[in-house]
C-alpha positions in Angstrom: -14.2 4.8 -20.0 -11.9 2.0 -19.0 -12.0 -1.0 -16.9 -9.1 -1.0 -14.2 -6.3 -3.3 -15.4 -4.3 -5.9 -14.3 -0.9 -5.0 -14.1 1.9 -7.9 -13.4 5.6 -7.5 -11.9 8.1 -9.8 -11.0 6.8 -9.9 -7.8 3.3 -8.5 -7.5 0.1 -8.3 -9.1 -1.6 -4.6 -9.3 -5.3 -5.5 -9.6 -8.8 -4.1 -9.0 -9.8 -3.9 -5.3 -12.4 -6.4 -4.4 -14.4 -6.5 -1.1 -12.3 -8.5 1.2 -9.6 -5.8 1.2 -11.7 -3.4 3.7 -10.7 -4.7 6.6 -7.4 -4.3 5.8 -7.3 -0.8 4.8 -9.7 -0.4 7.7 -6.5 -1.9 9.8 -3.8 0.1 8.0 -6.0 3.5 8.5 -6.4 2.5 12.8 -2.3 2.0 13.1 0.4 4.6 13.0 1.6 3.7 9.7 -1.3 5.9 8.2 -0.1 9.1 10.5 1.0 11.0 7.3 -2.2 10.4 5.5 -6.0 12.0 6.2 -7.6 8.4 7.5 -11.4 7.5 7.4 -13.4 8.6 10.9 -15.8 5.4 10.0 -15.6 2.3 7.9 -18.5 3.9 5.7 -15.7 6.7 5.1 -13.3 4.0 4.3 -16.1 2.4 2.0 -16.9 5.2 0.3 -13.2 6.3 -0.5 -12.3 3.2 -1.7 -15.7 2.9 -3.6 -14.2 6.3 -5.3 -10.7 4.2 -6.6 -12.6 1.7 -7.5 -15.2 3.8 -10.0 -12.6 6.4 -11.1 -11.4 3.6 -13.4 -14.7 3.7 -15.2 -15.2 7.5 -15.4 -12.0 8.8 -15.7 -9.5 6.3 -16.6 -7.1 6.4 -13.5 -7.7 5.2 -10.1 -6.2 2.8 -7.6 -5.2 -0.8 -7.6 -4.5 -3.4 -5.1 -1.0 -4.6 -4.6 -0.6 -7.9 -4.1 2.2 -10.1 -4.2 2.5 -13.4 -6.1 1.8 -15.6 -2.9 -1.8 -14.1 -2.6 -1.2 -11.3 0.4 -2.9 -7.8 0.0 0.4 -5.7 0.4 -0.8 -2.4 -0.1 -2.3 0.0 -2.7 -1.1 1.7 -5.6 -3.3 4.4 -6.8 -3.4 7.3 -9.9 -5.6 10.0 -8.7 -6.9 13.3 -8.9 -10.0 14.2 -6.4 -11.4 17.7 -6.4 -8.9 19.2 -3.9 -5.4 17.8 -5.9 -4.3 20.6 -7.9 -3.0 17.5 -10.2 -2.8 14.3 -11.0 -1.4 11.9 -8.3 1.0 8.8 -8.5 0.0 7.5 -4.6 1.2 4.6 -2.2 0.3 3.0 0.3 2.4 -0.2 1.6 0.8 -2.4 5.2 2.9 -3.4 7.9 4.9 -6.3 6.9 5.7 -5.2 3.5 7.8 -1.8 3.8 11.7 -2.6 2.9 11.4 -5.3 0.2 11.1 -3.4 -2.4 7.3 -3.5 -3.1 6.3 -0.1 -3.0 8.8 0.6 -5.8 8.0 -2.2 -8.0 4.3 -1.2 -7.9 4.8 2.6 -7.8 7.6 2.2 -11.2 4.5 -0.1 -12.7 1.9 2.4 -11.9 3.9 5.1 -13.0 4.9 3.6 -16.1 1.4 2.8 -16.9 0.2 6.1 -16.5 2.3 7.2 -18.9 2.7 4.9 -21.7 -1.1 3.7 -21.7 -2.3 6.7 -20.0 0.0 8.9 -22.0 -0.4 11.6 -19.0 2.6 14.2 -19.5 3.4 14.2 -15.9 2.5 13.1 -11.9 3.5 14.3 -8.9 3.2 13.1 -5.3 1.9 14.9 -2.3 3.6 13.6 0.4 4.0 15.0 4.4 7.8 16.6 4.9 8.0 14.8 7.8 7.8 10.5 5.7 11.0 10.1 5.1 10.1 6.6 3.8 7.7 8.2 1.1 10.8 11.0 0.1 12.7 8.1 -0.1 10.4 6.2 -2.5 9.9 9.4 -4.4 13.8 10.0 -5.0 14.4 6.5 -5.8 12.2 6.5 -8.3 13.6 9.4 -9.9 11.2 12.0 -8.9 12.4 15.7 -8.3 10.9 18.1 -5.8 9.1 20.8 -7.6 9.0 23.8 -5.1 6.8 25.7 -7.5 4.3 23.1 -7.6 0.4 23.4 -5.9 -0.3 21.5 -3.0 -3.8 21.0 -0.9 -1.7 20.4 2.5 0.8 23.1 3.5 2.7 20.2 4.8 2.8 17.9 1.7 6.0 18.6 -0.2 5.3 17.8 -4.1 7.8 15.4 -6.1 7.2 15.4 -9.6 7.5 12.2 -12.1 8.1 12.7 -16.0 8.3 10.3 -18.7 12.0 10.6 -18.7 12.7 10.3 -15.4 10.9 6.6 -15.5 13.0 3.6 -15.7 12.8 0.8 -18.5 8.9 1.0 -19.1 6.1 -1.3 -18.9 7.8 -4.3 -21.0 10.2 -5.0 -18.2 7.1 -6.2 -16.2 5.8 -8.4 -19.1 
């Protein structure tokens, strides 16, 4: 369908995941940071799930990206998705150690977000995230995302905030 894009902020680049960034989701899935999320058992796991972002671009349209920031260091991932157990179509985030508090998971998740909808044109996302990361709520709320009680979830623990067009910010052109 679509080749993933390039998509460039003010401070990152959102790109296509290549090789070299395995060992660093491998490393982000064996710490605590990944507690909220289900983690890999095996690096073929982790291959294969990443494999999965990496062809959703071509057969659906969506999938995840690579954050990276302008200096060349793999910061985390930004993903749109919808595997067979989401009820619907996911805005995601993942940010490594190093990289939470600076702003990064916003700028990416606001780019991502913003894609989705005005290249996308998707009507609406939402994000499945644990009750218990705060960091993620935060994220969510910050980005003007609203809690949608009435929502599906696959986790009875995941809470589900939803994202509209008009709860975005400026659009795509700011990051031009």
């Amino acid at each position: 369908m679509t080749a993933a894009p390039i998509i460039e902020t003010d401070r990152l680049i959102l790109r296509p995941h290549e090789a070299g960034d395995l060992d660093k989701f491998w490393n982000f899935f064996q710490s605590d940071r990944s507690k909220y999320m289900d983690a890999p058992d095996s690096r073929s796991q982790l291959w294969t799930g990443l494999m999965a972002e990496v062809g959703s671009w071509e057969v659906y349209g969506w999938g995840g990206l690579a954050i990276e920031t302008k200096d060349g260091e793999l910061a985390g991932q930004i993903c749109i998705s919808q595997p067979p157990h989401f009820p619907e179509l996911e805005l995601g985030w993942i940010a490594f150690e190093g990289f939470e508090g600076a702003g990064f998971a916003f700028e990416a998740a606001s780019a991502m977000r913003d894609f989705a909808f005005e290249i996308l044109e998707v009507p609406t996302l939402v994000s499945y995230i644990d009750q218990k990361n705060r960091r993620s709520i935060a994220l969510a709320d910050r980005m003007g995302a609203v809690l949608d009680p009435d929502a599906q979830s696959y986790d009875p623990a995941d809470l589900v905030y939803r994202h509209t067009p008009d709860s975005s910010g400026p659009g795509l052109e700011a990051y031009a």
